[in-house]
C-alpha positions in Angstrom: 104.9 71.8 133.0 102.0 73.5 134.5 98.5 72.9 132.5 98.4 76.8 132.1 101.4 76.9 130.3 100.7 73.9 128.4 97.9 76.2 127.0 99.6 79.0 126.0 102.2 76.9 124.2 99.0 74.8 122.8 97.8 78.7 121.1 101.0 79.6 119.6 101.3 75.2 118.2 97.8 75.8 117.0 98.6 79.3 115.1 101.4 78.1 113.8 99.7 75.1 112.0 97.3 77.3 110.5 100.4 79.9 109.4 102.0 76.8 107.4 98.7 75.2 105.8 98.2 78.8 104.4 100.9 77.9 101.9 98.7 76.3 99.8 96.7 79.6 98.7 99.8 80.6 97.2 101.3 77.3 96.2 98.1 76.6 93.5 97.6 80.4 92.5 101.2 79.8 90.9 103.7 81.9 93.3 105.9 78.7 94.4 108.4 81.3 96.5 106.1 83.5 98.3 104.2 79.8 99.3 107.9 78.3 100.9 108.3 81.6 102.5 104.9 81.1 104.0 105.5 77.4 104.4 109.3 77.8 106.1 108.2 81.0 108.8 106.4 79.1 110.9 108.1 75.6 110.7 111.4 77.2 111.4 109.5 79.2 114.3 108.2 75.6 115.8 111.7 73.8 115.4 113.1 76.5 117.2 110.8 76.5 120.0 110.1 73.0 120.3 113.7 72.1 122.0 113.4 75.6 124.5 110.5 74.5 125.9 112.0 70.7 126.2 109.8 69.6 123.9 112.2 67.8 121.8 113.1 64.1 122.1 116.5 63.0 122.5 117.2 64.6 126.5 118.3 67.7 127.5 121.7 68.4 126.3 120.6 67.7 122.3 117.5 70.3 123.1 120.1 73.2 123.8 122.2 72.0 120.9 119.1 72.2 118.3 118.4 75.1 120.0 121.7 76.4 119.7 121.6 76.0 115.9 118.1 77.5 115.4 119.5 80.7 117.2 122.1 81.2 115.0 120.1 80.3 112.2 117.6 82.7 112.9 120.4 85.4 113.4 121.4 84.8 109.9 117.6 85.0 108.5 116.3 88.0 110.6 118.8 90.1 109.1 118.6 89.2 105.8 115.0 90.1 106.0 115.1 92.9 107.4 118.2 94.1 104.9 116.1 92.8 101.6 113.7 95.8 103.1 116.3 98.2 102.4 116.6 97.2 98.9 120.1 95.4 99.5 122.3 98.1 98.8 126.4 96.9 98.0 127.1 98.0 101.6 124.7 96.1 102.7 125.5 93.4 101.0 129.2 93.3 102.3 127.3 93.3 106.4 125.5 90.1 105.8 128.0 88.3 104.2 130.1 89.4 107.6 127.5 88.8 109.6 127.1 84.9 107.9 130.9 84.4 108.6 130.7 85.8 112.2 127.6 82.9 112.7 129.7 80.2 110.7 132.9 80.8 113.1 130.3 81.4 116.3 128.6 77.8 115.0 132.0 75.8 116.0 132.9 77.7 118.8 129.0 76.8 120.3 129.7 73.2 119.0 132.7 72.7 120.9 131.3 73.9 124.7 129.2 73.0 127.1 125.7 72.8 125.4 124.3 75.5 128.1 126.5 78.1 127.2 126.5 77.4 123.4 122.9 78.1 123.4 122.9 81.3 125.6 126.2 82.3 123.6 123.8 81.6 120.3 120.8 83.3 121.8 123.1 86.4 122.7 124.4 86.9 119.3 120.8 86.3 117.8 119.2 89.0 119.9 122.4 91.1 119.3 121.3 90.6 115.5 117.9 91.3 116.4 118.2 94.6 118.0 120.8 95.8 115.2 117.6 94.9 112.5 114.8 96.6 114.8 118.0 99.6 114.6 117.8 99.4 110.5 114.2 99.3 110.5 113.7 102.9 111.8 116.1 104.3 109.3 114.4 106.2 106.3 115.3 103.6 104.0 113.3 101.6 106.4 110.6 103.7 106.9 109.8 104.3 103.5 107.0 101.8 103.1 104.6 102.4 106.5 102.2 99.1 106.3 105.3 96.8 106.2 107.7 98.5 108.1 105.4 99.2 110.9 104.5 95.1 110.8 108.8 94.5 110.7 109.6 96.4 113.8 106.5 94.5 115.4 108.0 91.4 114.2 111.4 92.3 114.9 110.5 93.6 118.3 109.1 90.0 119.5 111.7 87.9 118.0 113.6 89.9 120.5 111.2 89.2 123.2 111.0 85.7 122.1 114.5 84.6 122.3 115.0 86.1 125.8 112.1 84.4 127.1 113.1 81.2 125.4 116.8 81.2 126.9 115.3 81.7 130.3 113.3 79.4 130.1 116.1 76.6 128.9 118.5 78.2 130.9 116.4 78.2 134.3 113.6 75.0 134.4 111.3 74.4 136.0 109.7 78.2 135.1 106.2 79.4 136.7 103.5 79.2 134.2 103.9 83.0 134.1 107.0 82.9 132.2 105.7 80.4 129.9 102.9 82.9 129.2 105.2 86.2 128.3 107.2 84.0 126.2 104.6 82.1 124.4 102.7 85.9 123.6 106.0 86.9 122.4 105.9 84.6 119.8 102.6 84.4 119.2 102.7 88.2 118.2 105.7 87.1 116.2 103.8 84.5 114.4 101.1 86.6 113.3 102.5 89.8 112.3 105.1 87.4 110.0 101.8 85.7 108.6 99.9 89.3 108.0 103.2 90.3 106.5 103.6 87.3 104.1 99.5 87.3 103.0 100.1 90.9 102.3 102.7 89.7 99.9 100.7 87.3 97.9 97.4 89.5 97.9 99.7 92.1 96.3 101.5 89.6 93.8 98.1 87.8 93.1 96.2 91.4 92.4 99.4 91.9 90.0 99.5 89.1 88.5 96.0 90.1 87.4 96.7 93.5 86.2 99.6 91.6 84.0 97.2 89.4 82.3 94.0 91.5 81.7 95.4 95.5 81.8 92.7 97.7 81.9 90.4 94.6 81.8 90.6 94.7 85.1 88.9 97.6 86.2 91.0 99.2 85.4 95.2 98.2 86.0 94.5 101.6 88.9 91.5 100.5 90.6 90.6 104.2 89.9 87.9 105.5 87.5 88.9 105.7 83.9 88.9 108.2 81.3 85.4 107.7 80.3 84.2 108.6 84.0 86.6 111.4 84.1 84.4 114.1 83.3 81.2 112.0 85.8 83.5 112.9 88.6 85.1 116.4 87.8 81.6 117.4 87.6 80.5 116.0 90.6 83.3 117.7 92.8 83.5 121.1 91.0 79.4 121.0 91.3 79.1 120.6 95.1 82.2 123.1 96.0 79.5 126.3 96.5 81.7 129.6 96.9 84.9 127.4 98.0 87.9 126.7 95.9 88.9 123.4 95.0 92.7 121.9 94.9 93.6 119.9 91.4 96.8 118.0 91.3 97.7 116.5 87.8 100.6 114.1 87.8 102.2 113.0 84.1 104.3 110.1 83.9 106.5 110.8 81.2 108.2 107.5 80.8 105.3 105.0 81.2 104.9 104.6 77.0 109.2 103.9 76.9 108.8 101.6 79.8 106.2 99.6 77.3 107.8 99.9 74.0 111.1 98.7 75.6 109.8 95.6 78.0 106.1 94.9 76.9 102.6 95.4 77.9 102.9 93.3 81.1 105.9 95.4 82.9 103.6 98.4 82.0 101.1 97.6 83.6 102.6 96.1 86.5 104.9 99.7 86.9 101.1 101.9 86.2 99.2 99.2 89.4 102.2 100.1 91.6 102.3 104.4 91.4 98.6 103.6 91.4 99.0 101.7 94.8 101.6 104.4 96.0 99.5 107.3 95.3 96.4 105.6 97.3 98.7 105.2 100.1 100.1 108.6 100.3 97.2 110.9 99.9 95.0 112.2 102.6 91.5 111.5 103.2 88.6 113.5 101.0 90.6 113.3 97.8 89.1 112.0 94.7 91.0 110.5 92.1 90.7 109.5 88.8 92.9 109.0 85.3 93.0 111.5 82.5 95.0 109.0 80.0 97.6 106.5 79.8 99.8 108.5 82.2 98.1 111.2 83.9 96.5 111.1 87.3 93.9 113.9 88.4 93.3 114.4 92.0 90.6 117.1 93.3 89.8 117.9 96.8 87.9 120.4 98.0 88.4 123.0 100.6 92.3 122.9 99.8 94.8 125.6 100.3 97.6 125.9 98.0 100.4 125.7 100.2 98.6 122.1 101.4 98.6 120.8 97.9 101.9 121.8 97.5 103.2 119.9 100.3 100.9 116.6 99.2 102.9 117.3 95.5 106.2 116.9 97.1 104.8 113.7 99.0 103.5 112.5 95.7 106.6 113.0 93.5 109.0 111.7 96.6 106.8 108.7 96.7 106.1 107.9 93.0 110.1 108.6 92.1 110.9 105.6 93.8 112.6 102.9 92.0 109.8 99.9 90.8 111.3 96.2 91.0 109.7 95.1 87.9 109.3 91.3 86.9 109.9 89.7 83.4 108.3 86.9 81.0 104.8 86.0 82.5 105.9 86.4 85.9 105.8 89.4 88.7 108.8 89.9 90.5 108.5 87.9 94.1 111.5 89.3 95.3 113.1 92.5 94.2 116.5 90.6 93.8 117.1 89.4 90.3 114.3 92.2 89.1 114.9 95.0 86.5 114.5 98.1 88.3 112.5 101.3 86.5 111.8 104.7 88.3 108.9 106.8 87.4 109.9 110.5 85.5 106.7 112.2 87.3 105.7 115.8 87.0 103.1 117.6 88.9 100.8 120.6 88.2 99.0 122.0 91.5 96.4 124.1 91.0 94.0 125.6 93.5 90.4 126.5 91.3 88.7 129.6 92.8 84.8 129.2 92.4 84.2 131.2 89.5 86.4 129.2 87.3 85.6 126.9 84.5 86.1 123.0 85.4 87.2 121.8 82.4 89.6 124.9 81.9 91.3 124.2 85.4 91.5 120.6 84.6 93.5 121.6 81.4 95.4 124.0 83.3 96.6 121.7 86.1 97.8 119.3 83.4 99.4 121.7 81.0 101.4 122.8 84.0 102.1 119.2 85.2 103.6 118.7 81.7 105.9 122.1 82.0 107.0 120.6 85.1 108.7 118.1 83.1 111.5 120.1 82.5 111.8 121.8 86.1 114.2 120.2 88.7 111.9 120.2 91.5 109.1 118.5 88.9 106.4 120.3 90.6 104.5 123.3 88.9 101.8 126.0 90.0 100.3 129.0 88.6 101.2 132.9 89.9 98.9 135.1 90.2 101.3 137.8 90.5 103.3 136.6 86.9 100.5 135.2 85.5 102.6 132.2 84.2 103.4 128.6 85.1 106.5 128.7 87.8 108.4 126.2 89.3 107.7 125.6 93.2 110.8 124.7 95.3 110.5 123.6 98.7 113.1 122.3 101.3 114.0 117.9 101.0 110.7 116.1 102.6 111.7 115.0 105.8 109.9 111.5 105.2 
């Protein structure tokens, strides 16, 4: 193998042993299955490459066999990660289950031919896999969660890449360093985007883990200003808007005190860090947030029209109504199988404040109405002019 190539593959060895000792962060901050998933990415990643390169001991035909079996094990664990993103549903329950037969059966069929053609049979059906999971991803279901989906399809995309380069390059040696090159960036790409995807996981479960213990300890369960800085930063918005009008969204979570009384401190303060997470993610730039109790958000931006924050409300109540895998005892949920599920009852009050109006009386008024919009169908709420009353605001399904 040319030196340049020995190089490249050197990189991705090198990445990948850093990937696996990262295991430990998890491993001793008490999340044993987020640190095997870490652990397992990247060793499963290496055995699989190690025999396509010829790497392996033990001659040639026992590299395409390993190689064979790492294919169709990775058939098998590419789409159950990408179908865990979509939340498992029964349907999607019954397609793995086929698709682990349909590797089981492929498995002795590879077995019993030539080891060449087992492994590019193997390879075929893992990239057939693939491209069926990069096709899932870009559902709505998919979709729904941008950071993570986004990092998916990229992984997705070079596990592709990978296991075409890798077939060629068992299939055809000797290969120009060029080839090794393409394939070893494949899966480099692959490695890292799993590893970004993975720390994400235990960041989130870590910062979680601290909401459980300490609540509004930790300052606070939001990471937004609390009640007692409410009125710091109402003033501070409303006192800088000159002769401009300024948007106020109030969101109430109705069920936030049942979810408590029913399954404990720790679940309601996991559910409140979540929407708290969800609504950072989803609002534009410029807003300012804040809480105005248990279960009422305030968001103010300034220079907003109201048909803009009525569009960001039905962002926020599409976003916010979706379903929470909760964890129980001491523990967050890792994985959202064997989790209870609970879904937010939100309702929204928009409100844009023209500049002669009272602060404090717009405030009230933006979370008076979010409470009427309990009871509407669309839970969203404005005021009009033209009844002079609360009314409910229906728009068309969100497209996203």
């Amino acid at each position: 193998m040319d030196v340049v190539a020995v190089g490249w593959w050197g990189a991705y060895f090198g990445i990948a042993a850093v990937a696996f000792l990262a295991f430990l962060v998890p491993l001793t901050n008490g999340l044993p299955r987020v640190a095997i998933l870490m652990a397992a990415a990247p060793l499963l990643n290496v055995l699989y490459t190690l025999p396509a390169i010829g790497w392996l001991p033990g001659g040639e035909t026992l590299n395409l066999r390993v190689q064979s079996g790492m294919a169709l094990h990775n058939a098998v664990a590419l789409s159950a990660l990408m179908l865990m993103l979509i939340r498992m549903h029964a349907w999607v329950r019954r397609a793995w289950t086929l698709l682990i037969a349909a590797s089981l059966v492929l498995a002795v069929v590879v077995w019993n031919v030539e080891a060449r053609t087992g492994m590019l049979v193997a390879t075929s059906y893992a990239i057939l896999c693939g491209l069926l999971a990069l096709s899932l991803l870009f559902t709505r279901s998919g979709m729904r969660n941008d950071r993570v989906a986004w990092l998916a399809i990229v992984s997705a995309s070079t596990v592709v890449l990978g296991l075409v380069g890798t077939a060629w390059l068992a299939a055809t040696r000797p290969v120009s360093w060029e080839g090794h090159a393409l394939t070893a960036l494949a899966v480099i790409v692959h490695q890292v985007s799993m590893a970004i995807a993975l720390w994400n996981r235990f960041s989130h479960l870590a910062e979680v883990r601290l909401v459980r213990t300490f609540g509004s300890g930790y300052d606070p369960v939001t990471r937004m200003r609390s009640l007692e800085n409410a009125g710091e930063l109402i003033n501070s918005v409303f006192a800088g808007r000159g002769a401009q009008s300024v948007g106020a969204v109030v969101i109430t979570v109705a069920n936030l005190y049942a979810l408590e009384n029913l399954h404990g401190r720790a679940e309601h303060n996991q559910a409140l860090f979540i929407l708290a997470s969800r609504l950072r993610r989803t609002v534009p730039r410029g807003v300012q947030m804040c809480r105005l109790g248990p279960d009422v958000f305030l968001l103010l931006m300034r220079r907003a029209e109201t048909q803009q924050l009525v569009h960001m409300a039905q962002r926020l109540r599409d976003r916010l109504a979706r379903p929470i895998g909760l964890g129980t005892g001491n523990q967050p949920s890792e994985v959202h199988m064997g989790a209870h599920e609970w879904s937010a009852e939100v309702g929204i009050g928009v409100l844009s404040v023209p500049p002669e109006q009272n602060a404090a009386a717009a405030v009230n008024m933006a979370r008076s109405m979010s409470r009427t919009a309990l009871s509407y169908p669309s839970r969203i709420a404005c005021y009009s002019d033209a009844q002079q009353e609360f009314v409910e605001v229906v728009l068309q399904p969100s497209p996203g």
